[in-house]
C-alpha positions in Angstrom: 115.8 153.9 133.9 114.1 151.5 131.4 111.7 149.4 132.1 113.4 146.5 131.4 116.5 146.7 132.8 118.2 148.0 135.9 120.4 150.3 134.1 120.2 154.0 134.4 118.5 155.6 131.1 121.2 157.5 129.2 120.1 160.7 130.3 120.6 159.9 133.6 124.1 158.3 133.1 125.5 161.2 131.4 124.5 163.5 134.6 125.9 160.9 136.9 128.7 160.1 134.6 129.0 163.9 134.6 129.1 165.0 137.7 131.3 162.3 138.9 133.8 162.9 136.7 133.8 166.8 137.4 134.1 165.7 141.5 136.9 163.4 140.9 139.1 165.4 138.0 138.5 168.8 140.3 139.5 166.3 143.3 142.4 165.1 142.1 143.2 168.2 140.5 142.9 170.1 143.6 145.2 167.6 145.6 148.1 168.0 142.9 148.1 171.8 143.5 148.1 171.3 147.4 151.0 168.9 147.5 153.2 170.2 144.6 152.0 174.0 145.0 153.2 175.7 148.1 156.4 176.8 147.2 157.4 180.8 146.1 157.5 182.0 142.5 154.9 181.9 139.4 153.8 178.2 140.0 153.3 179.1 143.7 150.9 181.6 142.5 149.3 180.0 139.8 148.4 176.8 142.4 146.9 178.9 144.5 144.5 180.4 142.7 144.0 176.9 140.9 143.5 175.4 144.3 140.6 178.1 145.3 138.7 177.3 141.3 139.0 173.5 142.2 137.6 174.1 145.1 134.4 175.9 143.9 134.1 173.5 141.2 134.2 170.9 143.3 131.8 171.9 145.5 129.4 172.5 142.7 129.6 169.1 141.3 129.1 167.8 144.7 126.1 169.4 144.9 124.3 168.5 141.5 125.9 165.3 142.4 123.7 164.7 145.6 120.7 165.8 143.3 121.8 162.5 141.0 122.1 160.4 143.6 118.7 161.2 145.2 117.6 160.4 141.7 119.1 157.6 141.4 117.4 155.9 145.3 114.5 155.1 144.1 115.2 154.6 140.2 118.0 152.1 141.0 119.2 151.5 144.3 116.0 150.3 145.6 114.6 148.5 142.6 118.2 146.2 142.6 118.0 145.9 146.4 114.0 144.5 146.5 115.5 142.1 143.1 118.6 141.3 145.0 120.6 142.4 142.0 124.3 143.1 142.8 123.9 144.1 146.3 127.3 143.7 147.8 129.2 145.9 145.3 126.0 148.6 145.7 126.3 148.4 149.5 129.8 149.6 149.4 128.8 152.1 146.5 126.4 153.6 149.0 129.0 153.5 152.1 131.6 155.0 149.8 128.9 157.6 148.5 128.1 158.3 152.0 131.5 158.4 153.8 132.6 160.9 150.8 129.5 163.1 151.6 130.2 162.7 155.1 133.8 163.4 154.9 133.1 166.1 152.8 130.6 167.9 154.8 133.5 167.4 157.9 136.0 169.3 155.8 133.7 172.6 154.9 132.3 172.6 159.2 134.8 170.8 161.0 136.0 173.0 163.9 139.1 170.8 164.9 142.7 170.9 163.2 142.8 167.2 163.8 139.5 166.1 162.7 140.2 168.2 159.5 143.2 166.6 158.8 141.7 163.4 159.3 138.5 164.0 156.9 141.3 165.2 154.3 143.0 162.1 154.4 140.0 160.4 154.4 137.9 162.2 151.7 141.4 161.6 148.7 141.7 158.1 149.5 138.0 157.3 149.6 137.3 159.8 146.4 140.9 157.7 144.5 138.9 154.9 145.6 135.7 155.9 143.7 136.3 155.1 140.2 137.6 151.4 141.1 134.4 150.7 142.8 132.3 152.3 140.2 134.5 149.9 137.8 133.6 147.1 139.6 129.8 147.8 140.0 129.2 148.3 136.8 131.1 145.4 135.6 129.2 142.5 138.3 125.7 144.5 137.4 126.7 144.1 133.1 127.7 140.3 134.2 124.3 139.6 135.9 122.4 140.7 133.1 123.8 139.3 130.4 123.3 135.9 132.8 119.4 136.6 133.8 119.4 137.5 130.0 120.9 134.1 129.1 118.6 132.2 131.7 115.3 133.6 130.0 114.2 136.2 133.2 114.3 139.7 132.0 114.0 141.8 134.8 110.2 143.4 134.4 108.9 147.0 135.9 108.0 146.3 139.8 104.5 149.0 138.7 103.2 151.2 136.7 104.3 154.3 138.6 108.1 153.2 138.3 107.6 152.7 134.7 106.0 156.1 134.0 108.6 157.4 136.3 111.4 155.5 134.6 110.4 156.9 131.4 111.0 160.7 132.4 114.3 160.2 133.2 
């Protein structure tokens, strides 16, 4: 993060631009072998083993993602929060983040046919949902600074430990 802003620094975009886009591409990529691979022959074959890469892939980018997203608590979520910067479309960032977490800790331990097939369902639509909301965050947060920008009240550092901390990332 910058000092002067509340967007992330470019480092720290690029991991959580990253990782993100591994989760949803391996997501989405995964789902298209489950619902158009089960049937006999080479493609069969080929989804299957497709399906089980995705899979590990996935879970790997879920987990540098959580590192990200620790990361980014105190370097953005709670500085725009105590500002009261863009907090309805960061509130249902977080639920989303947490519901996809949630949904996808359900699908690796859940015991239950039924609750699996439930925090399936769940976890596609709410990870399809993902990119629109991250559209949509990122476009109110760009609109509210170019305004507080235009208005003459730059955001500043909140203290000297966020800045020095805002410059390592």
């Amino acid at each position: 993060m910058r000092s002067d802003s509340f967007r992330l620094s470019p480092r720290l975009r690029a991991w959580f631009y990253g990782t993100v886009g591994v989760l949803f591409i391996t997501g989405v990529g995964w789902w298209f072998f489950d619902i158009l691979g089960h049937g006999d022959g080479n493609f069969g074959e080929f989804a299957a083993i497709a399906r089980v890469w995705l899979l590990k892939l996935h879970g790997a980018a879920a987990t540098l993602t959580l590192i990200v997203l620790g990361t980014l608590i105190p370097l953005h979520v709670r500085r725009g929060w105590r500002a009261n910067l863009n907090r309805t479309s960061g509130l249902a960032m977080s639920a989303l983040c947490i519901l996809l977490i949630v949904t996808g800790y359900a699908l690796y331990y859940a015991g239950g046919e039924n609750l699996r097939t439930f925090a399936s369902g769940a976890h596609i639509a709410l990870g399809l949902a993902l990119p629109v909301l991250l559209v949509w965050h990122i476009v109110r947060g760009r609109r509210a600074r170019r305004a507080r920008f235009k208005a003459g009240s730059a955001p500043r550092a909140e203290s000297s430990s966020l800045t020095t901390a805002a410059k390592l990332h």
